[in-house]
C-alpha positions as CSV (number, residue, x, y, z in Angstrom):
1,X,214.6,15.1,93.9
2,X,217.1,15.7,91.0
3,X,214.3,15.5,88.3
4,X,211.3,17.2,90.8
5,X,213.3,20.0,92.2
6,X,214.0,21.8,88.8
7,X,210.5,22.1,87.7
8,X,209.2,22.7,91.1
9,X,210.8,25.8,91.1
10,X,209.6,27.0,88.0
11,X,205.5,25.7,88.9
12,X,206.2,27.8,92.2
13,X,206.1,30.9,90.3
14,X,208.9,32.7,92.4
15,X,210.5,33.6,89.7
16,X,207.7,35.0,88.0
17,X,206.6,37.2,90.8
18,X,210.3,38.7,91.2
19,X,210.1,39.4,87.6
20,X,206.7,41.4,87.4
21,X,207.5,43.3,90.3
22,X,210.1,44.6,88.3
23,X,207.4,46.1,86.1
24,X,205.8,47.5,88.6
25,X,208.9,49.5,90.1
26,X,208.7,52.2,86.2
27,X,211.3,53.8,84.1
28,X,214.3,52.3,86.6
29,X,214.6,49.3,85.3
30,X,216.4,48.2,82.2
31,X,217.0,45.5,79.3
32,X,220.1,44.7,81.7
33,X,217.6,44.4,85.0
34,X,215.6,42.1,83.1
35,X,218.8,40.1,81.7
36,X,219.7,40.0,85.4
37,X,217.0,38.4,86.6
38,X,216.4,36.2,83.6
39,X,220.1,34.3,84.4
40,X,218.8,33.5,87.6
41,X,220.8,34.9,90.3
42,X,221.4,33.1,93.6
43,X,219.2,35.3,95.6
44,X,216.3,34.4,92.8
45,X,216.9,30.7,93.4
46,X,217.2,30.7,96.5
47,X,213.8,32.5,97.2
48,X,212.2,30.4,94.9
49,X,214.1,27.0,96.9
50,X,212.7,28.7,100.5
51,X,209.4,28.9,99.2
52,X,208.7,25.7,97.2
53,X,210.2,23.4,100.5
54,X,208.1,24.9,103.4
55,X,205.4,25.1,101.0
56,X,205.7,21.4,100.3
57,X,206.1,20.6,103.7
58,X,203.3,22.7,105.3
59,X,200.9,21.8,102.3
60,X,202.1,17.9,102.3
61,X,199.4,15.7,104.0
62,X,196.4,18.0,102.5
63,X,197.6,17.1,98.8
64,X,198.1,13.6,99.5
65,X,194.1,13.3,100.5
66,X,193.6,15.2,97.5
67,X,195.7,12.2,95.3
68,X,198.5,14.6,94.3
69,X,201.6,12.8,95.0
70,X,204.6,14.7,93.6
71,X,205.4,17.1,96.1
72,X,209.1,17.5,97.3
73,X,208.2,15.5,101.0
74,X,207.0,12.4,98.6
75,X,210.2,12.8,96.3
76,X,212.6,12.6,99.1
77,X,211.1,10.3,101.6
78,X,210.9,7.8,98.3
79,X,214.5,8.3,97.0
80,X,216.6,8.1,100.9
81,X,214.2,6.3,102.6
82,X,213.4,8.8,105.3
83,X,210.6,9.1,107.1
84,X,208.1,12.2,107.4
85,X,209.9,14.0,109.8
86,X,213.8,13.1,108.8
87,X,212.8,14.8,105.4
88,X,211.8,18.3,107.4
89,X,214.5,18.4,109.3
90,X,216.6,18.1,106.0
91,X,214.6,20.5,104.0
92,X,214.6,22.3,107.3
93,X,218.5,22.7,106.7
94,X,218.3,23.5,102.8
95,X,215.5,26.2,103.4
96,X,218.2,27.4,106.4
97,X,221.0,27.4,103.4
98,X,219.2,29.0,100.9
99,X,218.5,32.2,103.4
100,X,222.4,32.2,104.1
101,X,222.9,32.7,100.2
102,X,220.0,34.9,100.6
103,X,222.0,36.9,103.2
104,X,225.4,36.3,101.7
């Protein structure tokens, strides 16, 4: 998960949606707006966490007939030995975390 989560955040194109709807939003925003967003703020991260786990998880059994094998369930389940459902109930709890720092 260490090596799979990092770039799976990146290929889930969260953070490139938050940062063209900046463009969209006109003359408010600034070089600092864009610098922002560019460090990757917690709220960011954490959007990008939420979608990339229940997307995994709800998209999970249709990739693996398709032969596309790294997807966050298949990292996990490999690397702790949990079965299919142990793994949602943990990303169940990070995708509940990540909407606390959301809220925070």
């Amino acid at each position: 998960m260490e090596e799979y989560m990092p770039v799976a955040l990146v290929t889930s194109a969260y953070s490139m949606l938050a940062t063209t709807s900046l463009i969209g939003m006109g003359n408010g925003v600034t070089k600092e707006t864009f610098d922002w967003i560019f460090s990757e703020p917690k709220i960011v991260r954490s959007s990008a966490i939420i979608c990339r786990l229940m997307d995994d998880m709800v998209f999970h059994k249709f990739e693996q007939k398709r032969g596309h094998v790294a997807s966050a369930v298949e990292c996990y389940m490999k690397q702790h030995g949990a079965l299919e459902q142990e793994t949602h109930k943990e990303f169940n709890k990070q995708v509940g975390d990540a909407w606390k720092d959301i809220n925070e």
